[in-house]
N, C-alpha and C positions, 0 to 999 in steps of 0.2 A: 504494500500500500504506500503509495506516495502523499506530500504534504503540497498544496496549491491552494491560491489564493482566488477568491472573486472580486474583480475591481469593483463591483458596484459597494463593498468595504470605503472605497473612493470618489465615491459618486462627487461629491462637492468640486474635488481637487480636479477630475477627469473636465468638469464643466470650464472649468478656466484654465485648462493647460493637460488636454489629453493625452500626447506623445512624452511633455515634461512630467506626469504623473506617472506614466508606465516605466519611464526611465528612472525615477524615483525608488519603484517595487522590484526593478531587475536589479539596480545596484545592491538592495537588501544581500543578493543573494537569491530568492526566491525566482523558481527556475516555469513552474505552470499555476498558469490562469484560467478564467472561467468568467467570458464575456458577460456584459448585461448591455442593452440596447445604450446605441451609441448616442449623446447628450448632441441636442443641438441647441444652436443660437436662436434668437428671439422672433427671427423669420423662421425657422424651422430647417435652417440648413444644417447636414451634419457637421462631426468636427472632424471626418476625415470619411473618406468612401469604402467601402468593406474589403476593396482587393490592397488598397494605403495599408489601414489599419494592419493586413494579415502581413504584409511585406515585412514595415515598420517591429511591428514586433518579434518577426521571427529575426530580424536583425540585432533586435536587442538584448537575444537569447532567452526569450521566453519563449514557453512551448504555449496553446493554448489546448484546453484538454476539454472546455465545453462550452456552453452557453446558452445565458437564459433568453429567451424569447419570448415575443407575444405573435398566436394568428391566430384568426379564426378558423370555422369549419369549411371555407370558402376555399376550392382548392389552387385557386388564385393568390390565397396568403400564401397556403404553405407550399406551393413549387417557389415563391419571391423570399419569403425567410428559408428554405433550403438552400435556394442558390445565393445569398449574400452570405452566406455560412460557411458553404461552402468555398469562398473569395478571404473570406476571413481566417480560415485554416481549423473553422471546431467539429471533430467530429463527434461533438454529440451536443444533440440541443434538449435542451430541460424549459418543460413547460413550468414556471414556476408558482401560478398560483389562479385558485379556483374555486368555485361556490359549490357545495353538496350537500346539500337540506333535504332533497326529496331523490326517491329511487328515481326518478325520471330525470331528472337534473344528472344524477350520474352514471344513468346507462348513454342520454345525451352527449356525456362528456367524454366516458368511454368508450363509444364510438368514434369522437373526435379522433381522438388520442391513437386508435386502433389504425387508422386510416392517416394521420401522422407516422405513427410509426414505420409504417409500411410502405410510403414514400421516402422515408429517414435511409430503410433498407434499402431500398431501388438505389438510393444514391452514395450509396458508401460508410450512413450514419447511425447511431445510434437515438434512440428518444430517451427520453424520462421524463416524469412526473416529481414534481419537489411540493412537499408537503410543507403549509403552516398548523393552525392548531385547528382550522373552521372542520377539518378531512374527519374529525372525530364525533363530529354532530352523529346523535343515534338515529339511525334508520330500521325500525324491526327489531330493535332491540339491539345492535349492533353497530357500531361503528361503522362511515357511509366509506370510509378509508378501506373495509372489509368486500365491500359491493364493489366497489370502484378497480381491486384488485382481482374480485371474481369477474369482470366485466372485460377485462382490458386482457391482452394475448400475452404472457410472460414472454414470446420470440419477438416481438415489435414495441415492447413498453418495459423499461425498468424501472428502477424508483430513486431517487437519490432524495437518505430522509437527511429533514434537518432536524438533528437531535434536540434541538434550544425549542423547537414550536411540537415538538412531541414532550417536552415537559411541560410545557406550559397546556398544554391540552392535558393535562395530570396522568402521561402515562410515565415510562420508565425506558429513556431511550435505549439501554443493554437490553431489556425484552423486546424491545419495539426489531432490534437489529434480528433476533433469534427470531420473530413473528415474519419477518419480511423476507425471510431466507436469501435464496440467492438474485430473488430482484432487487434487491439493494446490494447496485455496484459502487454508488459513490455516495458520502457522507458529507452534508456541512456542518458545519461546528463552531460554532459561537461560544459565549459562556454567559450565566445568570446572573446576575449581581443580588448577591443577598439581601440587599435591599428592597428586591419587587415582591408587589402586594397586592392581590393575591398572586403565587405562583400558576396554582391553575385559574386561569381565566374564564374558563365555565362557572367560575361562583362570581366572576362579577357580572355574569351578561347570559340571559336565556335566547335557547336559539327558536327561530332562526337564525343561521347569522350569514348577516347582511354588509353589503358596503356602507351601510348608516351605523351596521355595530362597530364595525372597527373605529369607527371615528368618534364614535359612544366610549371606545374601551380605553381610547388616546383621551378625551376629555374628561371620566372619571379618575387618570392618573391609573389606569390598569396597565397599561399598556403605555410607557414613555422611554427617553431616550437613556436616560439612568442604567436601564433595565438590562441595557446592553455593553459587557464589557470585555478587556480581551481573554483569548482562551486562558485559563489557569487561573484566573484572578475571581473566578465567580464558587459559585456553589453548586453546577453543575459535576458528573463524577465521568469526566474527561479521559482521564487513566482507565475507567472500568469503560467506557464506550471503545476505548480504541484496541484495548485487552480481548473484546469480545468481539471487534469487528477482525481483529487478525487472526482467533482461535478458529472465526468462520471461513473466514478464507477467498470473501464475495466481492469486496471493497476493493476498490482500485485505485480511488482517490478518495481523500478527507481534504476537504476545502475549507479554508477558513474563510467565515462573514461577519464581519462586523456591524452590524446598524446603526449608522448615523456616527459612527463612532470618526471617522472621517482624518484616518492617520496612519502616516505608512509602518511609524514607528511600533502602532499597534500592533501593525497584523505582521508586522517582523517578530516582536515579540514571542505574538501566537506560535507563528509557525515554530521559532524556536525552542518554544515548550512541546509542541506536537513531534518534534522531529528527537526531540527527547525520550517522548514513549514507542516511536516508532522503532 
């Protein structure tokens, strides 16, 4: 298992100097990344074209090992974010985030996903699915995370959990690795800061949940920038997720993300404690 970073850790710094920020995270040391859509100016132009981007960085010795993405179920999005993705050098694109309140909602989504995936394949790629905490809403009595995996084809969809929004959903990210067997090939990792209140965020907010809840769960102080610190430094059990992600043998990369936390020094840090237990 290797250790990589996802720029969007840098969203701020990318906005105001996107090649001077990547050259920032190469100099760390830190060798692969994990795209998030590229920040543009106030007219909406990028801050460099997807085939730049891929040049540019493999020049500066960073590998790039995935990326997050947004399309729809139009297959007009996903031939245009396959093919700038493909210019970008990631072969694997992570859906990262999604609504699943009702069985219909995500046999909808799992379809999507089935039919990404499977264009992902056609072109040399890998998919996934990346989990925050909404994927544990009960459906049937079961978590909609549980449908969503019976739904979707283990040869065309993997998973890459984030450990940090599987505790915050009050599970237990070491079981959650054991639960997800071998579709969890990659892992993010953040850390908690003992300061957040509540940990599981199901006691502050009933679902459904909504894009009105998240911004409910930011305004009660459930959910704020505090909340997020670098890896080692929280109350997360860091050592036991990467112990049990290497016992399985599934994981391929452990990424670090930071939220908001908006500092190269951090996510050096991280890596430097991850590369620790590695």
């Amino acid at each position: 298992m290797k250790s990589g970073a996802t720029i969007y850790s840098l969203m701020g710094m990318l906005r105001e100097d996107y090649f001077g920020t990547l050259e920032k995270l190469a100099a760390t040391g830190c060798k692969y990344i994990e795209y998030v859509a590229t920040p543009t100016d106030e007219n909406g132009v990028p801050a460099a074209s997807p085939a730049e981007i891929g040049r540019r960085v493999k020049e500066m010795g960073l590998t790039p090992v995935s990326s997050h993405v947004k399309f729809t179920s139009d297959p007009d999005s996903m031939k245009a974010t396959i093919e700038e993705n493909l210019q970008m050098g990631a072969p694997r694109l992570v859906l990262p985030f999604a609504l699943m309140n009702t069985a219909d909602e995500v046999k909808a989504l799992a379809e999507t996903c089935n039919e990404m995936g499977r264009r992902c394949k056609e072109n040399g790629l890998e998919f996934y699915y990346h989990n925050h905490f909404q994927e544990f809403v009960p459906i049937d009595g079961a978590p909609a995370l549980d449908l969503f995996l019976a739904e979707t084809d283990p040869a065309l969809v993997q998973f890459q959990m984030d450990a940090y929004w599987v505790r915050r959903a009050g599970y237990d990210p070491v079981a959650m690795l054991e639960h997800l067997g071998p579709r969890c090939t990659m892992i993010h990792q953040k850390d908690l800061s003992a300061a957040a209140d509540p940990v599981n965020l199901y006691e502050a907010i009933t679902p459904p949940i909504t894009d009105d809840a998240f911004k409910q769960l930011r305004a009660k102080g459930a959910i704020k920038n505090g909340d997020f610190v670098a890896v080692g430094r929280g109350v997360l059990d860091v050592p036991g997720i990467v112990a049990k992600a290497k016992e399985l043998g599934y994981a391929k990369y452990i990424i670090v993300e930071l939220d908001n936390l908006n500092s190269v020094e951090a996510v050096d840090e991280s890596l430097r404690y991850l590369n620790r237990l590695l």
